[in-house]
VEXVEX-213017 format. One record per residue (C-alpha): residue in one letter; x, y, z. Coordinates in steps of 0.05 Angstrom, whole numbers, plus 32768, in hexadecimal, padded with zeros to 4 digits. Example, Ala and Ser with C-alpha at 12.3 -4.5 7.8 and 13.67 -1.06 7.14 Angstrom:
# VEXVEX-213017
{rec a,{80F6,7FA6,809C}}
{rec s,{8111,7FEB,808F}}
END
This chain:
# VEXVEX-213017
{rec x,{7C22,7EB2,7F6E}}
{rec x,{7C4E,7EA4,7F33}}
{rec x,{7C93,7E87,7F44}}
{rec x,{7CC9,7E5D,7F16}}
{rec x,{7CEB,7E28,7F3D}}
{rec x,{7D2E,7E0F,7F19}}
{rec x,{7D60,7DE8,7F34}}
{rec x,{7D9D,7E08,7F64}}
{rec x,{7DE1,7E0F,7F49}}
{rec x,{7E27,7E23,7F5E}}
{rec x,{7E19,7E6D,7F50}}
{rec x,{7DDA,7E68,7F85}}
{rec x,{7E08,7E5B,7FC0}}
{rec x,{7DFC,7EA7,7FDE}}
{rec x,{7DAF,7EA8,7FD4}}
{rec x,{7DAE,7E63,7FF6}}
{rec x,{7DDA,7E82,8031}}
{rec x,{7DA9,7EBA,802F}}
{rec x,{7D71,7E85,8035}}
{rec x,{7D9C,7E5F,8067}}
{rec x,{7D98,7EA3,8097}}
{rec x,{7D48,7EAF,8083}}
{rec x,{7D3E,7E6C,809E}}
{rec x,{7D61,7E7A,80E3}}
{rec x,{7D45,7EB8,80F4}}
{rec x,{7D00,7E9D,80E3}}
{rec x,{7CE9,7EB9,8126}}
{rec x,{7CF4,7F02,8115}}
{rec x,{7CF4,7F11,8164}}
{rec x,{7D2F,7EE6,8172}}
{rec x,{7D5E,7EF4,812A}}
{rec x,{7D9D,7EFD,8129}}
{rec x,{7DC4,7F25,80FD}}
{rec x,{7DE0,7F01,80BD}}
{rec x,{7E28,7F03,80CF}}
{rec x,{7E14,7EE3,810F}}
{rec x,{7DE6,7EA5,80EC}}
{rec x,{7E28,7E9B,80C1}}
{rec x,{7E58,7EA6,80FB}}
{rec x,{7E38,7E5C,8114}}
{rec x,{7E54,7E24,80F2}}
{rec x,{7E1B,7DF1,810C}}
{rec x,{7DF7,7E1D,80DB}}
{rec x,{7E21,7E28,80A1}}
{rec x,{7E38,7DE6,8095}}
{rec x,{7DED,7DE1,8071}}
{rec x,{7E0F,7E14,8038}}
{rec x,{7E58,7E0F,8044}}
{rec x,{7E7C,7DF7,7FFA}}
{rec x,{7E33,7DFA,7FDA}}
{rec x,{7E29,7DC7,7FA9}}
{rec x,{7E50,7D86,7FBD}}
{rec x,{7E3E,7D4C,7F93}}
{rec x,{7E09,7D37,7FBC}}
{rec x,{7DEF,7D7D,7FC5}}
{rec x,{7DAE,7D92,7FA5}}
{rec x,{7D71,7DCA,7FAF}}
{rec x,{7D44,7DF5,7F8B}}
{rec x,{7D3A,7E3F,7F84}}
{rec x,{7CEE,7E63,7F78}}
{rec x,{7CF6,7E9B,7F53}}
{rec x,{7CC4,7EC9,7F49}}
{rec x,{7CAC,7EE4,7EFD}}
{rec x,{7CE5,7F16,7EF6}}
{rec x,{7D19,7ED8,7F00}}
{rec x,{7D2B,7EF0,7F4E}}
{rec x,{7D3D,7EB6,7F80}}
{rec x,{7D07,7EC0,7FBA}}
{rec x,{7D0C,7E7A,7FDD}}
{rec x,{7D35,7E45,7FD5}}
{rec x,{7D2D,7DF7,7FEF}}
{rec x,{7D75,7DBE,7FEE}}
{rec x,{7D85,7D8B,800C}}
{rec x,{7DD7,7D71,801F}}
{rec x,{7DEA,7D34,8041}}
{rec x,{7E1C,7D34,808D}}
{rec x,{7E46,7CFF,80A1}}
{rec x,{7E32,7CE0,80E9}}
{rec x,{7E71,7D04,8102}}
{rec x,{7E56,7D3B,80EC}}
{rec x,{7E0D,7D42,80ED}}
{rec x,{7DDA,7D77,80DD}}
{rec x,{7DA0,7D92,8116}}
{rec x,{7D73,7D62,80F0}}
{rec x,{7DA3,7D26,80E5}}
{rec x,{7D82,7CDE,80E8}}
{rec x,{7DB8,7CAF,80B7}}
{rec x,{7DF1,7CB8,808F}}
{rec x,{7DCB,7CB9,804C}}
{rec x,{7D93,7CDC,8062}}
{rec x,{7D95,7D20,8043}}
{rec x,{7D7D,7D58,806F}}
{rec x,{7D57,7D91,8049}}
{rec x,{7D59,7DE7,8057}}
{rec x,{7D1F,7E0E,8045}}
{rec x,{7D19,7E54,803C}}
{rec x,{7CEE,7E8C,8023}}
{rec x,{7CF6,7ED8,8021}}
{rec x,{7CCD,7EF2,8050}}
{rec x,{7CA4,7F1E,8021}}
{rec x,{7C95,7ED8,7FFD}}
{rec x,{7C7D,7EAB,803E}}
{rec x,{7C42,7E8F,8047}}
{rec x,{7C2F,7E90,7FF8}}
{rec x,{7C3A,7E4D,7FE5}}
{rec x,{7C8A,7E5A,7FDB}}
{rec x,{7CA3,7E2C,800B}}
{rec x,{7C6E,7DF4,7FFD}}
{rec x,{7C7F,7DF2,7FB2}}
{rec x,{7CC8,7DF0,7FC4}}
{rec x,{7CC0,7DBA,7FF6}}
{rec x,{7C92,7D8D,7FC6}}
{rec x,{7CC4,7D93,7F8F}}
{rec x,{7D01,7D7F,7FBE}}
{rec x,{7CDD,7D45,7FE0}}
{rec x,{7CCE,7D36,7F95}}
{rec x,{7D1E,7D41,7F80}}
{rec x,{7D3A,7D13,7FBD}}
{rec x,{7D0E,7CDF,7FA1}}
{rec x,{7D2D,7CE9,7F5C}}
{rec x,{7D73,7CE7,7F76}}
{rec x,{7D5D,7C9D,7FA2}}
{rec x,{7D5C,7CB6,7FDC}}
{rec x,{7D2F,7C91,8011}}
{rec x,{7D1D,7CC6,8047}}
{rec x,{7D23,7D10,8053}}
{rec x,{7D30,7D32,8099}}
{rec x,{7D2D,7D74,80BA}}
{rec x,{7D35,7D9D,80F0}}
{rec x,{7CFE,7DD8,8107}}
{rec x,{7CF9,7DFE,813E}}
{rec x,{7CBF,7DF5,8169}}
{rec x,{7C90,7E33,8165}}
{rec x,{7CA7,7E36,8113}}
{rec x,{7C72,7E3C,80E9}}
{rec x,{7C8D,7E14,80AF}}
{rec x,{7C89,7DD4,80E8}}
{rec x,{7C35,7DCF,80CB}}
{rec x,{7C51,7DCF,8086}}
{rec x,{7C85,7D96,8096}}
{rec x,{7C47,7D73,80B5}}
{rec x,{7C1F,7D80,807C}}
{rec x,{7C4C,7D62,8046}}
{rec x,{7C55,7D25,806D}}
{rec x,{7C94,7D30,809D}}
{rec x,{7C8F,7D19,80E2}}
{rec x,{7CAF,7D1C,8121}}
{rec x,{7CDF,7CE7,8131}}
{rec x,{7D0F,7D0E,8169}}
{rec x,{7D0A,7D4B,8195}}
{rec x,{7D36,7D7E,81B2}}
{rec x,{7D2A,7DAE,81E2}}
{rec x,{7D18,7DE3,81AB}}
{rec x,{7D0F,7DC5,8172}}
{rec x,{7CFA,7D82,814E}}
{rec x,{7D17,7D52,8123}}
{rec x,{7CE4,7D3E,80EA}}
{rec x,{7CEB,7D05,80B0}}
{rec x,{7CC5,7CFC,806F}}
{rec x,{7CCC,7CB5,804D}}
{rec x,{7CCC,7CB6,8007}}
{rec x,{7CBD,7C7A,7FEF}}
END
């Protein structure tokens, strides 16, 4: 495997909305179509006016320079939470890989290299929200994210930082 990751800019705001709808139909038995995944605005508030101040991710690309994952991270307001809010000032991350590109080390680079960036930027903690049943929940466990709430399909995880 030999992928580039570079930091996300303004101009990646439609491959992260891509990435946005790979990582909701990650259960390819239950997707929905992409104008549906977008239709939701619990879901697109993770893109919506991509990149705020605050606002930062990372793109793979692979050795021809195309985007095939992508990994950010954007803070919500406790009026306005995410599916894996915790605290105002805890960024919640998105991960997600073309599906031609899973389970090849994409998404673990990505993560690594975010965990790595929220550090940079003073950030204390990192959360998340998976769906039970998703496979990328081992990788969350793996790179040191655990479970601090539940839902009735999915989980809330946090990774401290510090």
């Amino acid at each position: 495997m030999s992928i580039l990751i570079r930091p996300g800019t303004t101009d990646d705001a439609r491959f992260l909305t891509d990435m946005l709808v790979e990582a909701a139909n990650w259960n390819a038995s239950s997707a929905r179509p992409r104008v549906a995944v977008l239709a939701d605005p619990n879901t697109t508030r993770y893109i919506t006016g991509w990149q705020r101040p605050s606002d930062r991710g990372l793109i793979a690309e692979d050795s021809e320079g195309s985007p095939v994952g992508a990994c950010w991270f954007r803070l919500f307001p406790q009026n306005k939470p995410g599916y894996g809010f915790v605290a105002a000032g805890v960024p919640e991350i998105t991960l997600g890989v073309s599906p031609i590109w899973r389970a090849q080390g994409v998404g673990r680079a990505l993560l690594r290299e975010t965990i790595a960036l929220a550090g940079e930027q003073g950030y204390q903690r990192l959360s998340l929200s998976v769906e039970r049943g998703n496979h990328a929940q081992k990788l969350y466990q793996s790179e040191g994210f655990k479970v601090v709430a539940s839902g009735t399909n999915s989980d809330t995880m946090v990774r401290a930082l510090l």
